[in-house]
C-alpha positions as CSV (number, residue, x, y, z in Angstrom):
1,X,-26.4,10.7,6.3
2,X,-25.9,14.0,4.3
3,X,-22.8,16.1,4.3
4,X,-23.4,18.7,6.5
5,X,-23.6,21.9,4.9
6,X,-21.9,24.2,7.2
7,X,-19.3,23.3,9.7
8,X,-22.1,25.0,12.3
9,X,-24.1,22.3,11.0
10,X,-21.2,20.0,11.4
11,X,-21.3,20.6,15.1
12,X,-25.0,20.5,15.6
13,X,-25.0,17.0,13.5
14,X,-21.9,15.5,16.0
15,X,-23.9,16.7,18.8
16,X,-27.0,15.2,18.2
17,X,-25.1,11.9,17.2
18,X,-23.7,12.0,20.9
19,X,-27.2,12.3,22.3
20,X,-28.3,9.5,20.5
21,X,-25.6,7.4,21.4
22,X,-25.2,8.8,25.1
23,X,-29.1,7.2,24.8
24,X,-28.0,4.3,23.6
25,X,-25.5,3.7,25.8
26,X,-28.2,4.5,28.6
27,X,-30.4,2.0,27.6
28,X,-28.1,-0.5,26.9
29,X,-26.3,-0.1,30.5
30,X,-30.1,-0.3,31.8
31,X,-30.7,-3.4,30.3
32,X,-27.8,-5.2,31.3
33,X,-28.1,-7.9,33.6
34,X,-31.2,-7.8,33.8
35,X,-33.7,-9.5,32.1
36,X,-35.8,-6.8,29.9
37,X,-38.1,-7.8,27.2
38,X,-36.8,-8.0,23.2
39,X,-39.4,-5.3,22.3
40,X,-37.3,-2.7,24.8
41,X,-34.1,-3.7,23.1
42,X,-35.3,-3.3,19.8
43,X,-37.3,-0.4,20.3
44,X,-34.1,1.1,21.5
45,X,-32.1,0.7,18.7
46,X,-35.0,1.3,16.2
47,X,-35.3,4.5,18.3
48,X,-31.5,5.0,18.2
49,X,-31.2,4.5,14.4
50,X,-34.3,7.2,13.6
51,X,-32.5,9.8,15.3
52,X,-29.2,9.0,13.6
53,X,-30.8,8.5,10.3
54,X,-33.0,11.4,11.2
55,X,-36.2,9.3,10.8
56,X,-35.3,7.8,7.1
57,X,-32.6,5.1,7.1
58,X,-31.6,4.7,3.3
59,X,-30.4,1.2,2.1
60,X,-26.6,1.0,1.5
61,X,-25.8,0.7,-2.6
62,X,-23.3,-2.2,-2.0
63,X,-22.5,-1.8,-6.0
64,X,-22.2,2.1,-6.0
65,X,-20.0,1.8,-2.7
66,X,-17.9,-0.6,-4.4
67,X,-17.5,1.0,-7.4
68,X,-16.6,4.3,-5.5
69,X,-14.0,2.2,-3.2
70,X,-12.2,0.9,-6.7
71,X,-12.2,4.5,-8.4
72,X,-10.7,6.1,-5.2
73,X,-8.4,3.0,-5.1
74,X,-7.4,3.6,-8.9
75,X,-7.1,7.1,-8.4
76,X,-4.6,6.5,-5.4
77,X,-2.4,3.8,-7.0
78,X,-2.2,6.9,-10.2
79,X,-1.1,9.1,-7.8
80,X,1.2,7.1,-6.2
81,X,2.7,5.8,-9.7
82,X,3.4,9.4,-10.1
83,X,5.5,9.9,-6.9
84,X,7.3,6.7,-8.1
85,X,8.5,7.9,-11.1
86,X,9.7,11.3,-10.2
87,X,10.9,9.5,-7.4
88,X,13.1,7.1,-9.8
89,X,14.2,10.4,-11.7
90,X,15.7,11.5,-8.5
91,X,17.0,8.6,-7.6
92,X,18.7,8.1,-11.1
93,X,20.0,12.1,-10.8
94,X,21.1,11.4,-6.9
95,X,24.7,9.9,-6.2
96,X,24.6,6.7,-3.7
97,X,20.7,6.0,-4.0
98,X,19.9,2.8,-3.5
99,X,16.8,0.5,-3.2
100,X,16.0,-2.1,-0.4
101,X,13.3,-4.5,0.4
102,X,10.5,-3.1,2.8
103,X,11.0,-5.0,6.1
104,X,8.6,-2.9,7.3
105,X,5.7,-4.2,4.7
106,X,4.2,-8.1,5.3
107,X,3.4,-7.7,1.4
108,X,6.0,-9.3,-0.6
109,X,7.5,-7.1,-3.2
110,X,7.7,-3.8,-2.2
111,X,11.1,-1.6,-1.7
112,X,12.0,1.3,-0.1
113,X,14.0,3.7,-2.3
114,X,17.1,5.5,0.1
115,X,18.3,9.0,-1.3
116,X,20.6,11.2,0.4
117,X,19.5,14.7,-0.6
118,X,22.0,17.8,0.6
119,X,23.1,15.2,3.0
120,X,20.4,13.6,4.6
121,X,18.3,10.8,3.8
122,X,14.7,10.8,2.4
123,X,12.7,7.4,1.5
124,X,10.0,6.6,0.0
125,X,7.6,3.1,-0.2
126,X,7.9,1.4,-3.6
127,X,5.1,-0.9,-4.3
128,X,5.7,-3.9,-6.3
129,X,3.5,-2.8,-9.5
130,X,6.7,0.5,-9.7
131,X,9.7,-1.9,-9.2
132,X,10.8,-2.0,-12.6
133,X,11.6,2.3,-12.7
134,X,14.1,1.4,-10.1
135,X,15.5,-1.5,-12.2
136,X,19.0,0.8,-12.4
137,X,19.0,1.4,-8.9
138,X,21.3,0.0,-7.1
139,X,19.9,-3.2,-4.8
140,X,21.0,-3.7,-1.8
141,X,20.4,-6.4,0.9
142,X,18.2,-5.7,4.4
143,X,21.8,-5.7,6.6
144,X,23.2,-3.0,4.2
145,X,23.6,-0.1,6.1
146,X,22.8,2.3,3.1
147,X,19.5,0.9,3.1
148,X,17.8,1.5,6.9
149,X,15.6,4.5,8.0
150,X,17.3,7.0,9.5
151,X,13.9,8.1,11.8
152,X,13.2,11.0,9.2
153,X,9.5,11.7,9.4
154,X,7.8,12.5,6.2
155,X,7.0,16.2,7.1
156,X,10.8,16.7,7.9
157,X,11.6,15.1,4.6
158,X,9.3,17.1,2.8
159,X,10.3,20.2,4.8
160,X,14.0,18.9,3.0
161,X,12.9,19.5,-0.5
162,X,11.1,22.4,0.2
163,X,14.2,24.1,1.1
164,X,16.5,22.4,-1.4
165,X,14.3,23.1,-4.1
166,X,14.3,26.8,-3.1
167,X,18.1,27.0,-2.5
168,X,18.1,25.5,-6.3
169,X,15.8,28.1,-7.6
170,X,17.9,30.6,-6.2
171,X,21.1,29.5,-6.7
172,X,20.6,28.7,-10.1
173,X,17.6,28.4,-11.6
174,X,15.5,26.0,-14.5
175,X,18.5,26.1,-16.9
176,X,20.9,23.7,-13.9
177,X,20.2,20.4,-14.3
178,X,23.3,18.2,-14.0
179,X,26.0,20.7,-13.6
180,X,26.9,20.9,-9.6
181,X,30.0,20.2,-8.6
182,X,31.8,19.2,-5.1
183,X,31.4,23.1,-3.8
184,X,27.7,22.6,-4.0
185,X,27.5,25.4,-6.6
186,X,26.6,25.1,-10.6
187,X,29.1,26.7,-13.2
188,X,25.7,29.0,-13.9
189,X,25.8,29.9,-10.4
190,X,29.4,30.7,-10.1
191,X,29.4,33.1,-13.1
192,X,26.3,34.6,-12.2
């Protein structure tokens, strides 16, 4: 089917793919238990499938689908490489981060990276291809308490760096890196 153009055309295209299958589900419903000839059945679904298709059903491009499937796969596992290693620079900057296996994952491998930014805890997934950015990180069993979810959800946690990052920006700007000390405030924010 094509992309619809406008989200008015949007609507119209959900609602006739309602219709149809309202009519599908109508013949279907009619036809069962009882016994109807093959040609109804068919010529219910052949009827159904013009109208979805609006009267021209395309063959499926198994080879272009697949090879759309492995670039959006590529493209996600980039992206996600990303995250991991500005993750692993935070972790490395971040006093008491620590890495655990992913209980939580049936794949074998991955790790959950525990931070605790402006005193609460943010995670992140670590697959297994990533692992060796963490290698300093400190490792720590499943029973270590450091290393279990606290319930954060991952709009709170981003919500968390939002407002860190500002409080940074504001406290003291790009030229702090490393330079905070047990007050929470920078020597360039002090003699500011």
């Amino acid at each position: 089917m094509e992309q619809p153009s406008t989200p008015l055309a949007a609507d119209a295209e959900r609602d006739q793919l309602r219709q149809v299958l309202h009519l599908l589900r109508y013949g279907m419903t009619r036809a069962s238990g009882k016994e109807l000839p093959a040609d109804y059945v068919a010529q219910l679904l052949d009827t159904t499938m013009e109208m979805v298709a609006g009267g021209a059903l395309q063959p499926c491009d198994a080879e272009a689908q697949a090879s759309r499937a492995n670039q959006a796969e590529t493209e996600r596992d980039r992206a996600y490489g990303e995250r991991a290693h500005l993750v692993a620079l935070l972790a490395a900057m971040t006093d008491g981060a620590v890495i655990a296996p992913a209980s939580d994952i049936d794949e074998p491998g991955w790790q959950i990276a525990y931070l605790q930014l402006g005193g609460t805890q943010c995670s992140w997934h670590i697959a297994p291809r990533d692992a060796d950015l963490f290698a300093e990180i400190e490792h720590v069993p499943d029973d270590d308490p450091r290393g279990h979810w606290d319930g954060h959800t991952t709009d709170e946690k981003y919500e968390l760096i939002r407002t860190l990052t500002r409080e940074l920006m504001q406290g003291c700007g790009p030229a702090c890196s490393e330079m905070h000390t047990e007050t929470g405030r920078c020597e360039i924010a002090r003699n500011r």
